[in-house]
C-alpha positions as MATLAB code, in Angstrom:
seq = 'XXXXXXXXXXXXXXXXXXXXXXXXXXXXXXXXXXXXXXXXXXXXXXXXXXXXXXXXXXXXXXXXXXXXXXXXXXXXXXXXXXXXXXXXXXXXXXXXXXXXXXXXXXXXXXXXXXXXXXXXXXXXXXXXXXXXXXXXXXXXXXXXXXXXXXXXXXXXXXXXXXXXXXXXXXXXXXXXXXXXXXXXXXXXXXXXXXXXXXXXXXXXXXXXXXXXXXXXXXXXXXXXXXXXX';
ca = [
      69.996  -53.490  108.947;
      69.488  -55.285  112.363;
      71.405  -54.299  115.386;
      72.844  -58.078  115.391;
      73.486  -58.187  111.652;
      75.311  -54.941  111.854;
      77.568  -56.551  114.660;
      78.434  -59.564  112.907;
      79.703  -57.602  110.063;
      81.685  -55.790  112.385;
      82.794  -58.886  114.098;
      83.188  -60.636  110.356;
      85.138  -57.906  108.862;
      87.731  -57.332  111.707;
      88.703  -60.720  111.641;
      89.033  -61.084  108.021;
      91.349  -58.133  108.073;
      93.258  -59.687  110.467;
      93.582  -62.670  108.729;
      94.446  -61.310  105.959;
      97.001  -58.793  107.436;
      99.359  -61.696  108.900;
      98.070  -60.950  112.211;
      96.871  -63.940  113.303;
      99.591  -67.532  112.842;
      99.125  -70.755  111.733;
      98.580  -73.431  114.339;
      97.751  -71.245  117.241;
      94.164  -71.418  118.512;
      92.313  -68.258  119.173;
      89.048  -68.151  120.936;
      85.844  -66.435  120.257;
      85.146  -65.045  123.887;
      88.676  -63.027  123.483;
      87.409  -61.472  120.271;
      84.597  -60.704  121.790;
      86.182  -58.504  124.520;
      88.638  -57.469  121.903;
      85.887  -55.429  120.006;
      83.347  -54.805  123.169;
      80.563  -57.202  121.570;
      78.817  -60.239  122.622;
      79.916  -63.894  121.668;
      77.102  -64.141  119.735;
      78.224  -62.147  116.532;
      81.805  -63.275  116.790;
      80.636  -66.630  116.585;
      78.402  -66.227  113.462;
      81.060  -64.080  111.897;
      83.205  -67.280  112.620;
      81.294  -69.587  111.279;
      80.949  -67.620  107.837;
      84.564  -67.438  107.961;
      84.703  -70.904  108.209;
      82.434  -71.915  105.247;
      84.772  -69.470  103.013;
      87.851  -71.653  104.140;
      89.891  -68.898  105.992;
      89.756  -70.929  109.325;
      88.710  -74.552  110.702;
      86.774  -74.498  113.762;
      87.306  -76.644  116.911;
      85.024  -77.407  119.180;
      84.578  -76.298  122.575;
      88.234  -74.454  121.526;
      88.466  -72.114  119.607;
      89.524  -72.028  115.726;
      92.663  -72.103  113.650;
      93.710  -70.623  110.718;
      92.849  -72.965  107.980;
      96.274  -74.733  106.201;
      96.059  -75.465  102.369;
      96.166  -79.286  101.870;
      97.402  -80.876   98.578;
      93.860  -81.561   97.322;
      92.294  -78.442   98.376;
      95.383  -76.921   96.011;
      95.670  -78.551   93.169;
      91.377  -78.271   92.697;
      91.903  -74.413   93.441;
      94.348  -74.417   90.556;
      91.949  -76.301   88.211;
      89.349  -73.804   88.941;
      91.591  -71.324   88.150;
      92.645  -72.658   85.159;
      89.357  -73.059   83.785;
      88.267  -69.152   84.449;
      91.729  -67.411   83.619;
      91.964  -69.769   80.550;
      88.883  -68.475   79.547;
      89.755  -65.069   80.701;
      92.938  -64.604   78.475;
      91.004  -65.924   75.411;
      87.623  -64.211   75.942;
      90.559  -60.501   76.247;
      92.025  -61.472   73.145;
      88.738  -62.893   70.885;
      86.257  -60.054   72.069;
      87.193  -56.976   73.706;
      86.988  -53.737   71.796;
      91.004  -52.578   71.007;
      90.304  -49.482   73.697;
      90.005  -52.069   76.414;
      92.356  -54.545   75.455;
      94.937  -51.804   75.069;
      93.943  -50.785   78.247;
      94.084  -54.204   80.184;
      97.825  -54.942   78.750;
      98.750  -51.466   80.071;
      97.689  -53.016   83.122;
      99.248  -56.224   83.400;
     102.631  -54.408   81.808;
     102.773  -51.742   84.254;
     101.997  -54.993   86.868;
     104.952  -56.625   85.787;
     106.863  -53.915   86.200;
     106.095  -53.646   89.574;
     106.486  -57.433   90.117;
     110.545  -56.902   88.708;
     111.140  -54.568   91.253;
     109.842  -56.407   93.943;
     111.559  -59.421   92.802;
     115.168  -57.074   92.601;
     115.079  -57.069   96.662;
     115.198  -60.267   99.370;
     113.361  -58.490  102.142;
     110.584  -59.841  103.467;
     108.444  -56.831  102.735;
     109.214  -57.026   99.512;
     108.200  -60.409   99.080;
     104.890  -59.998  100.120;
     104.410  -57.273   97.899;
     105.387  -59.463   95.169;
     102.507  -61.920   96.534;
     100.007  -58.812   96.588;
     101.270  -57.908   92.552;
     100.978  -61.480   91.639;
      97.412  -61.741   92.719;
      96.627  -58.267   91.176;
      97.962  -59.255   88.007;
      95.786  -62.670   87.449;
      92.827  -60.264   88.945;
      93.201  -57.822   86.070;
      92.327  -60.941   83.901;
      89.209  -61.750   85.296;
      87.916  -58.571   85.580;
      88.070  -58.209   82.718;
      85.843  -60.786   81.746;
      83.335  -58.124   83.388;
      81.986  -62.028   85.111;
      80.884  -61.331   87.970;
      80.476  -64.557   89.119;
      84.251  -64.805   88.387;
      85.386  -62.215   90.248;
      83.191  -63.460   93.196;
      85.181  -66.728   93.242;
      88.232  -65.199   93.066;
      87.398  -63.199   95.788;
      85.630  -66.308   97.642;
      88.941  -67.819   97.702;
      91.199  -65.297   98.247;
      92.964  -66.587  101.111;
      93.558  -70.048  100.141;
      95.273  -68.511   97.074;
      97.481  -66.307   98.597;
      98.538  -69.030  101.175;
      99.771  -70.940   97.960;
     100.663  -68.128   96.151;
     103.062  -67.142   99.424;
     104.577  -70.521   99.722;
     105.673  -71.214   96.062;
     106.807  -67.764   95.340;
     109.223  -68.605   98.411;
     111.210  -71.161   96.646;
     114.627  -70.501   94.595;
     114.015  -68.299   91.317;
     109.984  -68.788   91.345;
     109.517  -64.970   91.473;
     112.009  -64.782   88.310;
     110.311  -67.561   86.829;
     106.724  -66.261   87.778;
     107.491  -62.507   85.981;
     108.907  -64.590   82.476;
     105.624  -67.141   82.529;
     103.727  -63.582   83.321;
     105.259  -61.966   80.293;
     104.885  -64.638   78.076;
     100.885  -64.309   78.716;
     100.788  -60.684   77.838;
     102.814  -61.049   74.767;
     100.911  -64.028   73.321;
      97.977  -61.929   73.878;
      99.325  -59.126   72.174;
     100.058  -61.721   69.263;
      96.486  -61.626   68.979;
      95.988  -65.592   69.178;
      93.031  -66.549   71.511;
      94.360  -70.026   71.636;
      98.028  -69.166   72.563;
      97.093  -66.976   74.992;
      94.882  -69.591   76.995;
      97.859  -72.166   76.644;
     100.187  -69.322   78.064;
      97.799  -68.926   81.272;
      97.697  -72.981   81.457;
     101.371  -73.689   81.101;
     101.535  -71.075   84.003;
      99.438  -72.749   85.621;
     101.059  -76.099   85.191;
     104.523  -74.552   86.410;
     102.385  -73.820   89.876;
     100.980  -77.415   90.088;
     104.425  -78.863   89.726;
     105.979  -76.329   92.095;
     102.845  -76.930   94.469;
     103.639  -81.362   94.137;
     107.370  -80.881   95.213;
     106.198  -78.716   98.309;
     104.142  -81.586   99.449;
     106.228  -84.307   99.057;
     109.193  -82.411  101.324;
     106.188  -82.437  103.724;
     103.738  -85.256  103.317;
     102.956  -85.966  106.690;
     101.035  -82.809  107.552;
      99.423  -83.126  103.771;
     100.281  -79.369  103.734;
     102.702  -77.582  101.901;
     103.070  -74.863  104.537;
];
């Protein structure tokens, strides 16, 4: 690898982390020359590593500015939860129609010992523990996908990992969601466990379909940004 590809991956993966870590806030601008002196690099790579992190819709860039951290919009949400919808649904059907019984016993182990997690997270108010209900919650719809063993699947999931979590964050902060995300979590592992293919893809949907409504009442307290944030 390149000196100057080996840079920008630096430059790429320390603001990723930091994106991802809470470090850097909503609405605030942050310029490239400051990361640049931040990690002892040229503009150059920070800018590329920008402009990656752009096309994967972590941040919007302005001109001659800086960037922001990019805000989830109404649209942008609602087709992130149809694309979810289409490759979990497929997810919870493809577990239940055709893996062997050693993995599917092994992937409701899994999600179980997920939710478990997820209840004691959702026992405490603190903000700490909130966030690691966020982190559980997107573990537990990971498990799914993987296994699919798609690749592609698990690329996209990845690929959109921070728009998800922003909406994941958000709805999980209204009254009883968390409560109401762990029952809607356990109804999917028990209709797979019924061994139905079809009930367990209209679990994962009807979850899904709790989100979009949650995600619709967000906006409309908040139309004029057309973010839910």
């Amino acid at each position: 690898m390149k000196q100057a590809e080996i840079l920008q991956a630096k430059a790429y993966e320390h603001i990723r982390n930091m994106i991802i870590s809470g470090s850097f806030q909503f609405d605030t601008v942050y310029s490239e020359s400051g990361l640049a002196r931040e990690l002892g690099i040229s503009r150059t790579p920070v800018r590329d590593a920008i402009h990656k992190l752009s096309s994967e819709g972590y941040i919007d860039i302005l001109p001659s500015r800086g960037f922001v951290l990019h805000s989830l919009n109404l649209s942008e949400a609602l087709q992130l939860l149809n694309v979810r919808s289409a490759i979990e649904g497929f997810c919870c059907y493809n577990a239940v129609s055709s893996l062997d019984k050693k993995e599917f016993d092994e992937l409701i182990k899994v999600l179980e010992d997920s939710i478990k997690r997820q209840k004691e997270f959702q026992k405490s108010s603190s903000d700490k523990d909130i966030v690691a209900f966020v982190n559980e919650d997107m573990a537990f719809h990971y498990f799914l996908i993987k296994s699919s063993k798609n690749s592609f699947f698990k690329d996209t999931f990845a690929h959109y990992n921070f728009l998800n979590q922003q909406a994941t964050d958000r709805t999980l902060h209204t009254e009883n969601r968390m409560l109401e995300t762990i029952r809607e979590h356990e109804k999917i592992v028990e209709s797979m466990k019924n061994g139905s293919p079809m009930d367990a893809y209209n679990a994962l949907i009807e979850h899904m379909s709790s989100t979009e409504k949650l995600i619709l009442t967000l906006f409309n307290n908040n139309p004029v940004r057309n973010s839910f944030l």
